[in-house]
MINU-216161 format. One line per 8 residues: for each residue x, y, z of C-alpha. Coordinates in pm, whole numbers, padded with zeros to 5 digits. Example, Ala and Ser with C-alpha at 12.3 -4.5 7.8 and 13.67 -1.06 7.14 Angstrom:
<pts>
01230:-00450:00780 | 01367:-00106:00714
</pts>
This chain:
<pts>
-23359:-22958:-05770 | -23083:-22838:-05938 | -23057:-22407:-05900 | -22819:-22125:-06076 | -22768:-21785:-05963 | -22665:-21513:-06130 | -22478:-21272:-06042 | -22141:-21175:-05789
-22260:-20947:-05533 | -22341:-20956:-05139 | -22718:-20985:-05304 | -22658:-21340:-05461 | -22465:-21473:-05203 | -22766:-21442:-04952 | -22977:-21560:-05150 | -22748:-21903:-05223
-22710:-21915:-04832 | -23068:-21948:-04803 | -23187:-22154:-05087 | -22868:-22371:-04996 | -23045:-22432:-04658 | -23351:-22678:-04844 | -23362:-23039:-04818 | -23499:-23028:-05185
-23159:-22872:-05331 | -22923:-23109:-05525 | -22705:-22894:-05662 | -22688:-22476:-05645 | -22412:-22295:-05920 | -22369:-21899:-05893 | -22228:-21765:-06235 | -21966:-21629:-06145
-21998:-21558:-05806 | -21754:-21454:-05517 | -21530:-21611:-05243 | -21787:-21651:-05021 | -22042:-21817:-05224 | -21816:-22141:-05317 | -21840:-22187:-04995 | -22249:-22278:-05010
-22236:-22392:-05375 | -22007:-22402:-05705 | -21899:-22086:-05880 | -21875:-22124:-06260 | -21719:-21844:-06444 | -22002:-21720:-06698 | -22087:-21389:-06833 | -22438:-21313:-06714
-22499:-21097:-07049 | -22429:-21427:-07250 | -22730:-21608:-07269 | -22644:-21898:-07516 | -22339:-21945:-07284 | -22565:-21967:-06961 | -22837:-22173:-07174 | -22561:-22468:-07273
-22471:-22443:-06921 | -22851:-22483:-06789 | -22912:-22769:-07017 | -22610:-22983:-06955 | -22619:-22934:-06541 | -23032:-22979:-06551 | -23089:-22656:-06436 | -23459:-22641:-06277
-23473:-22279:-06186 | -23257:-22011:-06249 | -23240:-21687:-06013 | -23150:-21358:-06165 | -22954:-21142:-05908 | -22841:-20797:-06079 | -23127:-20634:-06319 | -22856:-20622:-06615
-22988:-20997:-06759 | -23326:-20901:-06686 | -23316:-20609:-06888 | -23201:-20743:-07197 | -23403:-20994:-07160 | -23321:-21320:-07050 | -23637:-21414:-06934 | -23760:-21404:-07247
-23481:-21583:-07400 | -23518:-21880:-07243 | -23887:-21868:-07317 | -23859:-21838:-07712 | -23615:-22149:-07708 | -23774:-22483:-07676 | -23478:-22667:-07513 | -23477:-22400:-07229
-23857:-22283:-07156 | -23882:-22541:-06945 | -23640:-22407:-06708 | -23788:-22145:-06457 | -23626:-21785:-06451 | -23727:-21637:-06173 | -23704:-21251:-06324 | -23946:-21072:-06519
-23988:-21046:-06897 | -23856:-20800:-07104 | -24118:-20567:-07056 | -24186:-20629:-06709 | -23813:-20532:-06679 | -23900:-20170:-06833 | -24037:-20095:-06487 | -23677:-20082:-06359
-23465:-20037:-06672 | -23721:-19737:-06799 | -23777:-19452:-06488 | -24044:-19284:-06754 | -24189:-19636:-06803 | -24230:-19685:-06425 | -24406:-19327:-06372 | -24644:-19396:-06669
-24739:-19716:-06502 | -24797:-19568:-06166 | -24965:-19273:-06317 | -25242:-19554:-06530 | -25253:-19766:-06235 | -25352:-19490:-05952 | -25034:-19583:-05768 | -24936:-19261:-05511
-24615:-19152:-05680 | -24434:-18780:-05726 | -24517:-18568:-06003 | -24283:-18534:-06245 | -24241:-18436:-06653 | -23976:-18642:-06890 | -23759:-18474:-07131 | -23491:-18521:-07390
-23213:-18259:-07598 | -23487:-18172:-07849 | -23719:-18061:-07531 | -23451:-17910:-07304 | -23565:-17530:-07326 | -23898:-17722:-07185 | -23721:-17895:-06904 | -23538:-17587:-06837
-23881:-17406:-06814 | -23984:-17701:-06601 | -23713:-17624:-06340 | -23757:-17247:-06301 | -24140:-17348:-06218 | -24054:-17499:-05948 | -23892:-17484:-05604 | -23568:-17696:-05513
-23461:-17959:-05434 | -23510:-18052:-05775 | -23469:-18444:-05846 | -23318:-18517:-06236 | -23330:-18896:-06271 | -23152:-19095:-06593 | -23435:-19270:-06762 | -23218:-19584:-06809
-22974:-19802:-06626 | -22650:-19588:-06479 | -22546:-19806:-06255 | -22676:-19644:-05959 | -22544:-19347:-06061 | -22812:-19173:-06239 | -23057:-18992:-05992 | -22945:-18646:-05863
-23086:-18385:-05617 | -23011:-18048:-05656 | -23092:-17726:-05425 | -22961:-17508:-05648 | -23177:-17386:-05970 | -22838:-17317:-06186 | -22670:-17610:-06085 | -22965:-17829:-06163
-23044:-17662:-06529 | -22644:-17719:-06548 | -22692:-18082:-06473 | -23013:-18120:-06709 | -22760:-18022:-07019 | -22489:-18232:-06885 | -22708:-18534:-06805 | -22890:-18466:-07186
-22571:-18417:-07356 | -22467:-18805:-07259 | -22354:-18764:-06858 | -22478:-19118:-06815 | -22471:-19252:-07213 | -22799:-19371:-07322 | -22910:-19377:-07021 | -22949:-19004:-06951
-23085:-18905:-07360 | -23385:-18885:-07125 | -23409:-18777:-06764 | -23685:-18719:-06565 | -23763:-18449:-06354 | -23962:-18491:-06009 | -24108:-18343:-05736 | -23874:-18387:-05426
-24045:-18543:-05160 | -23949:-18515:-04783 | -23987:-18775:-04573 | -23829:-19094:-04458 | -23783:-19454:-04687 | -23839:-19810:-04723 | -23841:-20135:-04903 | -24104:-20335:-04973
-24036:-20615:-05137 | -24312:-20875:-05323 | -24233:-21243:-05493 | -24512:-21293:-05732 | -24622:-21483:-06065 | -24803:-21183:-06205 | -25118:-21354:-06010 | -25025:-21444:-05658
-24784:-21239:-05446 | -24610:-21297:-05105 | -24438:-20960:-04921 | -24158:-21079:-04802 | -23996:-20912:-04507 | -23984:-20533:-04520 | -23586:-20363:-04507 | -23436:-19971:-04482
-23084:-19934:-04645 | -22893:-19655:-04619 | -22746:-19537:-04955 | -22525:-19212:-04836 | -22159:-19304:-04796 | -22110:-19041:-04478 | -22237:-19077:-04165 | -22601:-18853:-04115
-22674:-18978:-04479 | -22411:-18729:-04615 | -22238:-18727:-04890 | -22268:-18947:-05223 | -22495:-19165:-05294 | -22339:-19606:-05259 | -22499:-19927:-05366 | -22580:-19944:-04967
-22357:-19888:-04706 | -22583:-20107:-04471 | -22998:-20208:-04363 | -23237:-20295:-04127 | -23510:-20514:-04116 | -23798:-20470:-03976 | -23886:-20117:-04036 | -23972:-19981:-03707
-24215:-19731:-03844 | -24375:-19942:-04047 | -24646:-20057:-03843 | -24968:-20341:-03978 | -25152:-19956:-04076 | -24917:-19850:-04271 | -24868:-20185:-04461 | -25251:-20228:-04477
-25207:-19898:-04695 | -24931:-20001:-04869 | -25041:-20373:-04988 | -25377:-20209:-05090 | -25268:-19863:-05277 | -24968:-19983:-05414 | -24883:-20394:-05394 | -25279:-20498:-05527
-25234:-20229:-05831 | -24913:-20287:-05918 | -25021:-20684:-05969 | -25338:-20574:-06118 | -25123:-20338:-06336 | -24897:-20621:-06502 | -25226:-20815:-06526 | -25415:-20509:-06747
-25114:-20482:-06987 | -25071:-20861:-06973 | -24705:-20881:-06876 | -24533:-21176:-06754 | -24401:-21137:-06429 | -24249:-21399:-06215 | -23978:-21252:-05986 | -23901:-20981:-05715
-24049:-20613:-05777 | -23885:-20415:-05524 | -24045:-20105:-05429 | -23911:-19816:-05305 | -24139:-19618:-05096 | -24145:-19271:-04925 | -24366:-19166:-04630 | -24496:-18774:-04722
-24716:-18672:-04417 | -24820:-19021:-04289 | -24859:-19188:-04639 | -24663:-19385:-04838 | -24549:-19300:-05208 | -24395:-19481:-05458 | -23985:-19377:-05541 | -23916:-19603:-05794
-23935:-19993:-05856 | -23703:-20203:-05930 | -23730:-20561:-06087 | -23469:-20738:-05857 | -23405:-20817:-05506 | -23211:-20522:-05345 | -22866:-20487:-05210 | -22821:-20491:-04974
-23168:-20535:-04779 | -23143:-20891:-04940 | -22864:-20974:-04653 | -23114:-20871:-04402 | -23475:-21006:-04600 | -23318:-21372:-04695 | -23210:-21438:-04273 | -23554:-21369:-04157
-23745:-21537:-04396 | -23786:-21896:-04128 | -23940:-22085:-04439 | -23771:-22280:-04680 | -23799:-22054:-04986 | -23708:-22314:-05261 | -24020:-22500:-05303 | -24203:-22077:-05258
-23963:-22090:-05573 | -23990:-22319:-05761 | -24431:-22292:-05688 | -24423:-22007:-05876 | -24709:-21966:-06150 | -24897:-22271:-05983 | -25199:-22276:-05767 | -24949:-22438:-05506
-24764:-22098:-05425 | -25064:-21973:-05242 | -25050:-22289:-05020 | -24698:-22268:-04910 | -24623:-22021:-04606 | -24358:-21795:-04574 | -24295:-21718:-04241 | -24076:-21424:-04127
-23862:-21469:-03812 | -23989:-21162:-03570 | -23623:-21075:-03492 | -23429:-20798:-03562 | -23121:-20807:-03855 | -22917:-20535:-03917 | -22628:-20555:-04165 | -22314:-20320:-04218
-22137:-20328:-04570 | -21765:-20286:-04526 | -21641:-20100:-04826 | -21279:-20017:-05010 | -21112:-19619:-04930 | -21237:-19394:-05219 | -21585:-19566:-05300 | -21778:-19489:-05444
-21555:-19321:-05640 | -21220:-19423:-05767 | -21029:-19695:-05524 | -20809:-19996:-05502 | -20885:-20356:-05575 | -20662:-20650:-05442 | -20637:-20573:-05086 | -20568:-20853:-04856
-20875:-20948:-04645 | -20808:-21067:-04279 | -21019:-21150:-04017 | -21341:-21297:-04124 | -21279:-21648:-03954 | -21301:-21410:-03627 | -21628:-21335:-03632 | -21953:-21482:-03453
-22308:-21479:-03380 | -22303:-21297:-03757 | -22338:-21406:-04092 | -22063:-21312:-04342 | -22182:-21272:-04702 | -21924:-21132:-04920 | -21968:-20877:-05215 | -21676:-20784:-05386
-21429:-21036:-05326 | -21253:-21324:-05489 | -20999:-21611:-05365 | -20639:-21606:-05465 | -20487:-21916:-05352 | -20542:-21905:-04938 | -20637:-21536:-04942 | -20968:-21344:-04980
-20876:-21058:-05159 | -21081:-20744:-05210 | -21262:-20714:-05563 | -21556:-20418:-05619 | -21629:-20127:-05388 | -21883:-20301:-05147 | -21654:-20596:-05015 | -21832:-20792:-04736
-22186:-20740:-04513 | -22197:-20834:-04204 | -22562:-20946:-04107 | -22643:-21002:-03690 | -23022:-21088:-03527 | -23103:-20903:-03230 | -23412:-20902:-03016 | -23448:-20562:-03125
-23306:-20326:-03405 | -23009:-20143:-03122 | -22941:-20553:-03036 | -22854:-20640:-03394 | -22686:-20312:-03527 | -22441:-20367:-03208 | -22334:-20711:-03283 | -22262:-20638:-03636
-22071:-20343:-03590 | -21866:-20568:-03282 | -21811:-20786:-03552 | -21685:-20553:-03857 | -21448:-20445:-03615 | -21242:-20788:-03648 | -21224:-20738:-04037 | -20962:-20599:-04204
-20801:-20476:-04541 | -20642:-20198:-04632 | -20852:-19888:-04604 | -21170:-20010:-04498 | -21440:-19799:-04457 | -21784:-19848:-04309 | -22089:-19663:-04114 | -22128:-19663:-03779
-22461:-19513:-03758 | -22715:-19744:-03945 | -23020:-19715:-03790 | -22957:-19381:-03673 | -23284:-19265:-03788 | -23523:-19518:-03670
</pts>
């Protein structure tokens, strides 16, 4: 089988590590990719927003399945691109449709759903400029922290939590008045709710579903989950408080109607929905979803799945996917995200990165980097994870951060706490 990837992130070169790993793989391109993913396939430099581009591509390489990393593609609709053209709809995008996308790429979308499908969620009330007075209104009737989230895509960016009632009515206008573009002409308003997270993350055809293995990340860039919010500064998997109870309650509350959800309003669905859960008082809520594999749990998820997840892949939307197992290795894997001085605000690309040939008993998959010549040079704000088993979570977390330690570049920055909380 021939596979493409798309995407450049920490996120897409796990997941080209692992379906690299198959016997059934003949070739594996990631468009555009990083320096560390030539190393397990061929980088081609595409633009993942240019779907006739990646559709000549996919034709002329005999692309069997394609694997959409970032939710960008997914939520202009790629999926459905390839669909409506008869030379490509025979070529498996794993990635929802356009409307299944919504459920990422829409936060009012995703509450509606939850709301029809019975799906434990916060309360919350959506608003735009011609309803601010009634957002404002909204605010004042309530008690902090008050959570404002972006409606669309703001690159991670786009969910706030306030304590303070002026600041947050100051952030409404702001955020209304174009903060965050589009994104923010509507922003909803939630209930906060205290408690601690996880990921749950499902493959499924809009049928069948496998839960893959369950991850925490840690979005804070300080230490204590201070300061502003990252992509992911690092994750664990498994969830220590996440015992078979709590996922019994999970799989049926929120996995079965989310599946029977997309079923009711007859979306097609073949790909990741990643759900973000809270536990409120001993039960689990729903934060958000998101239409994609996460980053970067997906550097601790794609190491423990034992399987081999290309045929789980390429089963999808047959009877066969419910036959193939996908068995989780019971170890721990913790990963640390070494990231460039400043992020995730302004900083320096370019930096020279040393060190990584140092390392063992970890797995390297790089982010935001890119070869020049001999080098590795830095190339985003999250540069390299660093993903280690461990017969337990304390096991794992300690050889990772052993092994950050031999990496270097010019103002690195990392946690050393990840796992703190568990």
């Amino acid at each position: 089988m021939n596979v493409l990837i798309l995407g450049s992130g920490g996120r897409e070169h796990a997941l080209s590590w692992k379906i690299a790993e198959s016997p059934l793989l003949d070739n594996i391109y990631i468009a555009p990719g990083n320096a560390g993913t030539q190393d397990v396939g061929q980088n081609v430099p595409l633009d993942i927003l240019d779907f006739d581009e990646i559709a000549e591509f996919a034709i002329s390489e005999e692309i069997d399945i394609i694997v959409v990393g970032p939710e960008a593609p997914l939520v202009a609709g790629i999926y459905d691109y390839f669909q409506d053209r008869e030379d490509t709809n025979g070529i498996k995008v794993v990635g929802p449709s356009l409307e299944g996308a919504k459920l990422e790429g829409s936060k009012s979308y995703g509450k509606v759903f939850m709301m029809e499908n019975d799906i434990p969620t916060a309360a919350y009330g959506e608003f735009t400029s011609d309803t601010l007075d009634a957002g404002i209104a909204h605010l004042r009737a309530n008690n902090g922290p008050y959570v404002l989230k972006a409606d669309g895509l703001a690159a991670g960016k786009g969910v706030l939590i306030i304590d303070n009632l002026e600041e947050a009515e100051s952030e409404l206008k702001e955020m209304l008045s174009g903060k965050f573009g589009e994104a923010s002409s509507t922003v909803v308003i939630e209930e906060f709710l205290d408690g601690i997270e996880f990921s749950v993350f499902v493959l499924t055809d809009g049928t069948r579903y496998k839960v893959l293995p369950i991850a925490k990340d840690y979005k804070r860039i300080g230490e204590g989950d201070t300061g502003l919010n990252t992509g992911g500064m690092g994750a664990v998997s498994p969830v220590p408080f996440v015992d078979e109870s709590m996922m019994e309650k999970v799989e049926e509350r929120i996995i079965k109607p989310t599946i029977s959800g997309l079923q009711n309003r007859k979306i097609a669905y073949t790909g990741f929905v990643f759900i973000g859960l809270i536990v409120v008082d001993g039960e689990p809520k729903v934060i958000e979803y998101n239409c994609r594999m996460g980053d970067p749990e997906t550097e601790v998820v794609m190491p423990r799945i034992k399987s081999d997840f290309l045929p789980v892949l390429a089963a999808l939307g047959t009877d066969e996917f419910d036959k193939l197992p996908l068995k989780h290795d019971s170890r721990s894997c913790a990963t640390i995200m070494l990231v460039s001085g400043g992020y995730p605000e302004s900083y320096e690309k370019g930096k020279t990165i040393t060190g990584i040939e140092k390392v063992e008993s970890s797995i390297v998959f790089h982010a935001g980097t890119k070869q020049n010549g001999d080098e590795v040079m830095t190339n985003g704000g999250r540069v390299i994870a660093v993903s280690s088993f461990g017969n337990n979570k304390d096991e794992a977390i300690s050889t990772s951060m052993r092994n950050v330690e031999l990496i270097s570049f010019d103002k690195k920055n990392y946690r050393k706490d990840i796992g703190f909380d568990l």
